[in-house]
N, C-alpha and C positions, 0 to 999 in steps of 0.2 A: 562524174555525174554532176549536172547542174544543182547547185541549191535554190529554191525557190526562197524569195524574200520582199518584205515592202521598207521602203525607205520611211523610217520614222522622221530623220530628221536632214536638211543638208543645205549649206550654208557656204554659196556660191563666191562670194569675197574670199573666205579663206579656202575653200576647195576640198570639202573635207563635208563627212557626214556618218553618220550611222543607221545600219540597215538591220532588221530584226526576222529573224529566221527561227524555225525548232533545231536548227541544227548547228545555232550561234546563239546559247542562251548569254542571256544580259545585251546584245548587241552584237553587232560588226562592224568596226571602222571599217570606215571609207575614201579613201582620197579620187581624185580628178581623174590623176593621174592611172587609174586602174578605170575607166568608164571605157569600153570599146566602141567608140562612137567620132565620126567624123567633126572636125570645127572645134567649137568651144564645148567643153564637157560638164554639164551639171544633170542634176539630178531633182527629182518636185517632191517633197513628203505627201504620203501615198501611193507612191507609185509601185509599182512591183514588178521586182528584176528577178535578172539568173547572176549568181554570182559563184565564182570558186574562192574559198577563203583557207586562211591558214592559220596555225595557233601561234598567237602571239599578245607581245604584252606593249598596245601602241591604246596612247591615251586614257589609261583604265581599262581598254576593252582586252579581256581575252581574243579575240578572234580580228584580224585584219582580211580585207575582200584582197584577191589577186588580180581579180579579172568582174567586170560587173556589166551587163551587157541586159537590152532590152526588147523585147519583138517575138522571144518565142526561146525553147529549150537549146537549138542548136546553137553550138557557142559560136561565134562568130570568129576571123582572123584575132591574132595579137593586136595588128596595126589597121584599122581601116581606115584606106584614108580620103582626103577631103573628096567631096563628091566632083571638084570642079580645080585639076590640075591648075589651070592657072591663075587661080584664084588668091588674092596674096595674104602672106601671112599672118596669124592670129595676132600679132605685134610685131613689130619694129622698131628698132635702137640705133642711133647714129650719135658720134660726136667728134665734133669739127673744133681743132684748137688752131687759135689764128697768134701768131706771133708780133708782139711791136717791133717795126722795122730799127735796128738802134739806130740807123743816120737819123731819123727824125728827130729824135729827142735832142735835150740838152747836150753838150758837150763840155767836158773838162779840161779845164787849160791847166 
């Protein structure tokens, strides 16, 4: 069963937030990484989600979200994903090592 909750607080740089429920007194962390939602994942203080949470002890809070998802009770897949298949990815990393050729340089006699 879903929890109903509003997001007190969440803070998109680091990807993390806390969500305030009767059924998560003090709080429910929240990471990114738990938001069921296509693209970039954050969250607005006030908002009000559905979230499945478990007991835990992450950053002071008793309680950690599993799953946190927005639009209405039925939970949504694990994975939804981006609305637009070929759409490219949220980042990208490349790195190119170029070597000095040794004939060019000096030479030792």
């Amino acid at each position: 069963m879903a929890i109903v909750g509003v997001l007190r607080e969440f803070d998109s740089d680091r990807g993390w937030g806390v969500i305030d429920a009767p059924e998560t007194p003090g709080g429910c962390w929240v990471h990114f990484s738990a938001i069921a939602a296509p693209g970039f994942r954050a969250l607005a203080a006030g908002q009000q989600v559905y979230l499945r949470a478990e007991n835990a002890d992450q950053d002071g809070y008793a309680y950690r979200a599993v799953k946190v998802w927005t639009g209405g009770p039925g939970e949504p897949p694990d994975r939804i994903p981006d609305s637009d298949p070929g759409a490219r990815p949220a980042y990208r990393s490349t790195l190119t090592i170029v070597y000095d050729d040794p004939t060019d340089g000096p030479t030792l006699d």
